[in-house]
Kinemage of the C-alpha trace (Angstrom):
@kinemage 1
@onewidth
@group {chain A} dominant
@subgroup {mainchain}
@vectorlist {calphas} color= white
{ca unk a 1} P 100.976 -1.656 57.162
{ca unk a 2} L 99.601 0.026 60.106
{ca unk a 3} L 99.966 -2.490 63.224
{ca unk a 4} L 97.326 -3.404 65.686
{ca unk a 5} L 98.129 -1.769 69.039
{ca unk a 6} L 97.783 -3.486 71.968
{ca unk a 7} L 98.145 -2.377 75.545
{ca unk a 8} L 98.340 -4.253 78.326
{ca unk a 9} L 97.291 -3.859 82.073
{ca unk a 10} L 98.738 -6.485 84.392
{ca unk a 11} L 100.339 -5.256 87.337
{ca unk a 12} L 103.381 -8.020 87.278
{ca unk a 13} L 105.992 -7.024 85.038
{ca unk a 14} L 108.052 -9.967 84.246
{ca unk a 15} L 104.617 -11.429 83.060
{ca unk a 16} L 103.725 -8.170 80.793
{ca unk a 17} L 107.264 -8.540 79.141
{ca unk a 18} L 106.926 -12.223 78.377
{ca unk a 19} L 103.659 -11.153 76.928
{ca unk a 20} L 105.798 -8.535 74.868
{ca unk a 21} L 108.356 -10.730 73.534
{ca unk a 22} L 105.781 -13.072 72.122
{ca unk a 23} L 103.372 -10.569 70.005
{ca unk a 24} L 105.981 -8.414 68.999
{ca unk a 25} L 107.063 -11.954 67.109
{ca unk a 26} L 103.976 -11.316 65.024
{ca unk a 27} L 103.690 -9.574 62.274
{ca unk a 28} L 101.559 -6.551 62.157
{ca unk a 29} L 101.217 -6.581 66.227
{ca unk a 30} L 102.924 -3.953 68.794
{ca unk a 31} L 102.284 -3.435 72.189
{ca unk a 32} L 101.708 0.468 72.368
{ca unk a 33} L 101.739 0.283 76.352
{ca unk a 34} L 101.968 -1.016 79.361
{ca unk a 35} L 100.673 -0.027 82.937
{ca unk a 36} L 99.986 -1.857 86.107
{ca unk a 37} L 96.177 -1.314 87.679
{ca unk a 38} L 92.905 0.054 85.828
{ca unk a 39} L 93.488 3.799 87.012
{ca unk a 40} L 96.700 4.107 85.219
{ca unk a 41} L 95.011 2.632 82.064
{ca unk a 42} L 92.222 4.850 82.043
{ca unk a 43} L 94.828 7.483 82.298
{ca unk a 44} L 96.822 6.296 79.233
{ca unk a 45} L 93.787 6.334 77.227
{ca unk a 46} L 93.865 10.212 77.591
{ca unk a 47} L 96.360 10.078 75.526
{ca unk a 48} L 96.518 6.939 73.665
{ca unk a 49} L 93.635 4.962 72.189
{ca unk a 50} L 94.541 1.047 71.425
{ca unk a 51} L 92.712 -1.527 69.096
{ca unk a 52} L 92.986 -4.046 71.955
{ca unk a 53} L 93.255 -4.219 75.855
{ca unk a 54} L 94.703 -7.175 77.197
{ca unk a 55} L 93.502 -6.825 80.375
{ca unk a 56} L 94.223 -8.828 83.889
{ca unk a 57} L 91.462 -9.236 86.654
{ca unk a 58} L 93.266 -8.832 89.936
{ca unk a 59} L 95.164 -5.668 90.132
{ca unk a 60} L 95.483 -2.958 92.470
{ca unk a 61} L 93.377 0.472 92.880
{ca unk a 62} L 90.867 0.030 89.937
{ca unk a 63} L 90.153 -4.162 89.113
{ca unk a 64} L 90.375 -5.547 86.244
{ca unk a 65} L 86.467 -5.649 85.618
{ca unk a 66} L 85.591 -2.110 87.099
{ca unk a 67} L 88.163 -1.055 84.663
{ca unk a 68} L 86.391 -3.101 81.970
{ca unk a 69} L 82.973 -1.135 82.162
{ca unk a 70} L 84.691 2.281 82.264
{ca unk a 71} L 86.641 1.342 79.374
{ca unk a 72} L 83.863 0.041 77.299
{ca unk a 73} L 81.269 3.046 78.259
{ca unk a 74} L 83.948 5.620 76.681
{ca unk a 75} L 85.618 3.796 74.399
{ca unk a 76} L 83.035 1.384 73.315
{ca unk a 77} L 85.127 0.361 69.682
{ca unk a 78} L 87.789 -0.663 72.429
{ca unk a 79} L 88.638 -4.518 71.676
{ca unk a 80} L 88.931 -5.971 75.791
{ca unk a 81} L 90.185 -9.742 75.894
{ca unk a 82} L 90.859 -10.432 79.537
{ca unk a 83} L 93.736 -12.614 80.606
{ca unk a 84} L 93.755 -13.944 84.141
{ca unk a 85} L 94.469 -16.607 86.434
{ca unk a 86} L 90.647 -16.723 87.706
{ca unk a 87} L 88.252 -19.141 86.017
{ca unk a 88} L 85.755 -18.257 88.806
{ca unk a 89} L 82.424 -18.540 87.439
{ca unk a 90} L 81.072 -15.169 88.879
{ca unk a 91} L 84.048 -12.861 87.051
{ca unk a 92} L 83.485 -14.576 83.384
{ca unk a 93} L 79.635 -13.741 83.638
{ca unk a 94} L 80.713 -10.088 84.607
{ca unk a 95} L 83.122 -9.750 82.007
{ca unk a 96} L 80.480 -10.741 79.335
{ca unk a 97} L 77.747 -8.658 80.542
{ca unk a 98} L 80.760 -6.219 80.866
{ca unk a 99} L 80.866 -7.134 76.997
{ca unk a 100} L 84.288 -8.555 76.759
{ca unk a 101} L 85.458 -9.512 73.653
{ca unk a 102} L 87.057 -12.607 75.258
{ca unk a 103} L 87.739 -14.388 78.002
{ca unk a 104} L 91.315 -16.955 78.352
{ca unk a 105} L 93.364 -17.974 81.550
{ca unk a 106} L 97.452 -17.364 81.776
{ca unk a 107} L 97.769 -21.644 82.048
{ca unk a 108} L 96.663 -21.653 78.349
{ca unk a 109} L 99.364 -22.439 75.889
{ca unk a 110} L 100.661 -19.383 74.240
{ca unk a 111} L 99.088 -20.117 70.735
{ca unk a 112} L 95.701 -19.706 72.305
{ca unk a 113} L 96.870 -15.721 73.253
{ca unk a 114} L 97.487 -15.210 69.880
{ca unk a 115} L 94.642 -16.821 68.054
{ca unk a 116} L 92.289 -15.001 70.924
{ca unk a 117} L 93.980 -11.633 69.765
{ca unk a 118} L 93.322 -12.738 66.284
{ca unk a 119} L 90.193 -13.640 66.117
{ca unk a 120} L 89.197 -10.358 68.086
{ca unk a 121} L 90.902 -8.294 65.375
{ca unk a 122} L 88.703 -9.680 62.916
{ca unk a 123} L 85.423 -9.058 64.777
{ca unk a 124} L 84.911 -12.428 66.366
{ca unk a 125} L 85.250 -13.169 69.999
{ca unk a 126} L 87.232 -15.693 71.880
{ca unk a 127} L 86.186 -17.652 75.379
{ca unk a 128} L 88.821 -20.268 76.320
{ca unk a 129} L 87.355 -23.976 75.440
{ca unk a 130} L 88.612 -24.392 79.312
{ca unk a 131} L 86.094 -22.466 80.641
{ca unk a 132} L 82.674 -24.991 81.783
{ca unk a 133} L 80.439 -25.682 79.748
{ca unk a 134} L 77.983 -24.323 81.388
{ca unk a 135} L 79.862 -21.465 81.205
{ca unk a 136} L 80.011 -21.467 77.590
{ca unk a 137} L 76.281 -21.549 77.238
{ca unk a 138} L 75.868 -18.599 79.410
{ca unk a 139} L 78.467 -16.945 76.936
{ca unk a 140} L 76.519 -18.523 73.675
{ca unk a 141} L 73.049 -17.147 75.268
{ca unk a 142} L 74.456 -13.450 75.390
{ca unk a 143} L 75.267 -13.542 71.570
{ca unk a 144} L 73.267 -13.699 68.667
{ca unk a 145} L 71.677 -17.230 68.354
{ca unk a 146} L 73.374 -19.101 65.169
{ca unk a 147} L 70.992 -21.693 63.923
{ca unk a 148} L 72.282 -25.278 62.625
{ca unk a 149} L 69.731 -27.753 60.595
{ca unk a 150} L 69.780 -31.430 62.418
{ca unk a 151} L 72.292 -32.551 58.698
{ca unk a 152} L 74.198 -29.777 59.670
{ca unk a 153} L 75.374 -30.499 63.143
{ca unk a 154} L 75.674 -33.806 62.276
{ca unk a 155} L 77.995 -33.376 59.744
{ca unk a 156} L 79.967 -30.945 62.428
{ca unk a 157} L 79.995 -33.984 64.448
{ca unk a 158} L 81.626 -36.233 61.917
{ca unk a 159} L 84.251 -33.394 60.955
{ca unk a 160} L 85.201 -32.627 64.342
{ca unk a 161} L 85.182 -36.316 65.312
{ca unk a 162} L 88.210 -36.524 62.452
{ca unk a 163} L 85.969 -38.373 60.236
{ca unk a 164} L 87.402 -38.151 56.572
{ca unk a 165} L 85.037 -36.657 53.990
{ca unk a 166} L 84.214 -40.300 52.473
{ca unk a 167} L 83.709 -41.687 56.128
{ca unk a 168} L 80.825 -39.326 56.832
{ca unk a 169} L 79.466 -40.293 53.421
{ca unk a 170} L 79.334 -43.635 53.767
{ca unk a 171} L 78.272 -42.472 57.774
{ca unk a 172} L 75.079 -40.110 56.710
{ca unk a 173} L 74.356 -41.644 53.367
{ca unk a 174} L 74.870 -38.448 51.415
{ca unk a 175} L 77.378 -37.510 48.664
{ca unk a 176} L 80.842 -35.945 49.190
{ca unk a 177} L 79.369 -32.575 47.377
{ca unk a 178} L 76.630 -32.237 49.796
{ca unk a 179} L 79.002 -32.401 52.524
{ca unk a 180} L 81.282 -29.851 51.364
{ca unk a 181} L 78.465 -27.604 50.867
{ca unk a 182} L 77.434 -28.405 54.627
{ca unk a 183} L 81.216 -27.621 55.406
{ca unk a 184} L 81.163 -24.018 53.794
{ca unk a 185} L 77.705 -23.277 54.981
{ca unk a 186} L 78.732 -24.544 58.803
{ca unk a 187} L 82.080 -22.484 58.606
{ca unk a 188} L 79.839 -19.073 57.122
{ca unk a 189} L 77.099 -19.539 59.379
{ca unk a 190} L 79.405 -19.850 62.664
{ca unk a 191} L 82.007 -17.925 61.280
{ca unk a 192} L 84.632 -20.274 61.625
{ca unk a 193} L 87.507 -20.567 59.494
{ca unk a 194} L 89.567 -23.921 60.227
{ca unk a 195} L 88.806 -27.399 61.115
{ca unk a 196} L 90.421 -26.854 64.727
{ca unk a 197} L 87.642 -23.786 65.583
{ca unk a 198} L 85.003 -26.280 64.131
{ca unk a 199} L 86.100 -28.505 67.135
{ca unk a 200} L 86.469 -26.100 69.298
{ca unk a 201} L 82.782 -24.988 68.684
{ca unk a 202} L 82.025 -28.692 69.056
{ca unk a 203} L 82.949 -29.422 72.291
{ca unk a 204} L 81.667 -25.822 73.522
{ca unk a 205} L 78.161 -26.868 72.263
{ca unk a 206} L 78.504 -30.248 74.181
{ca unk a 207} L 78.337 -32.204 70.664
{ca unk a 208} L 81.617 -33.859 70.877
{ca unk a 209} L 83.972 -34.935 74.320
């Protein structure tokens, strides 16, 4: 199995090697490289092309987000998921018009790295659910619009509320079969695959707390 490189530009180096010891953990992952600022990455790529950046904001010589749009306008299949300590408002609208591929902070639990890095792998992208929500709609306005019917996002409601399948019947007045079907065509349409990105979504789109 070929693994999915990943290099990573943060210019503190205890950080990077935590960062190492936990994807190497995972199967099918390696982190082809390391380098400290956005002019030494741009000179790695000379040489070696990753599937994914990991990439911090504030480093030295080239930034985080200057280093972004030069990586993106020659090496546009380049996955970019940025990983800082800056939720400033300002830097997560210029890493999406950047076109990031996601967006999380270095508070977030580890498990949110690695389901960021896998949901990029896989084509989707991945903006912390920490980020504001009106944050989030700026982000949801810049990709394609996904359209729910009114049953539909209120069954999304009911699931990411916890409600059990017969609880949202009883709820909506429907049968269990039409929710499932509501469930599958929710999780296609959004491309979601598990209960816990349903919620996720939920809260994004301000239809849950």
């Amino acid at each position: 199995m070929i693994p999915y490189r990943i290099i990573h530009a943060d210019d503190h180096v205890m950080f990077r090697q935590g960062i190492r010891n936990l994807i190497e953990k995972i199967a099918g992952f390696q982190i082809s490289g390391e380098v400290n600022d956005g002019l030494e990455l741009l000179e790695l790529l000379k040489v070696s092309v990753p599937d994914l950046i990991i990439l911090d904001i504030a480093m030295p010589k080239l930034r985080g987000l200057e280093a972004l749009r030069e990586v993106k306008k020659h090496y546009p299949k380049v996955k970019i998921l940025i990983l800082t300590m800056h939720d400033n408002e300002e830097f997560v609208r210029q890493a999406v018009t950047g076109k990031a591929d996601g967006f999380i902070l270095k508070e977030e639990p580890s498990s949110e790295l690695i389901q960021a890095i896998k949901d990029i792998r896989v084509g989707k992208k991945y903006f912390s659910p920490r980020l504001s929500g009106a944050l989030l709609s700026f982000i949801g306005a810049e990709e394609p619009t996904v359209v729910l019917s009114n049953r539909e996002k209120e069954v999304l409601q009911c699931l990411a509320r916890g409600m059990s399948t017969q609880d949202i019947s009883d709820s909506l007045y429907i049968s269990i079969h039409t929710i499932r079907r509501h469930r599958y065509n929710i999780m296609q349409k959004l491309k979601l695959r598990s209960t816990a990105e349903m919620i996720k979504y939920a809260i994004s789109k301000g239809y849950i707390e």
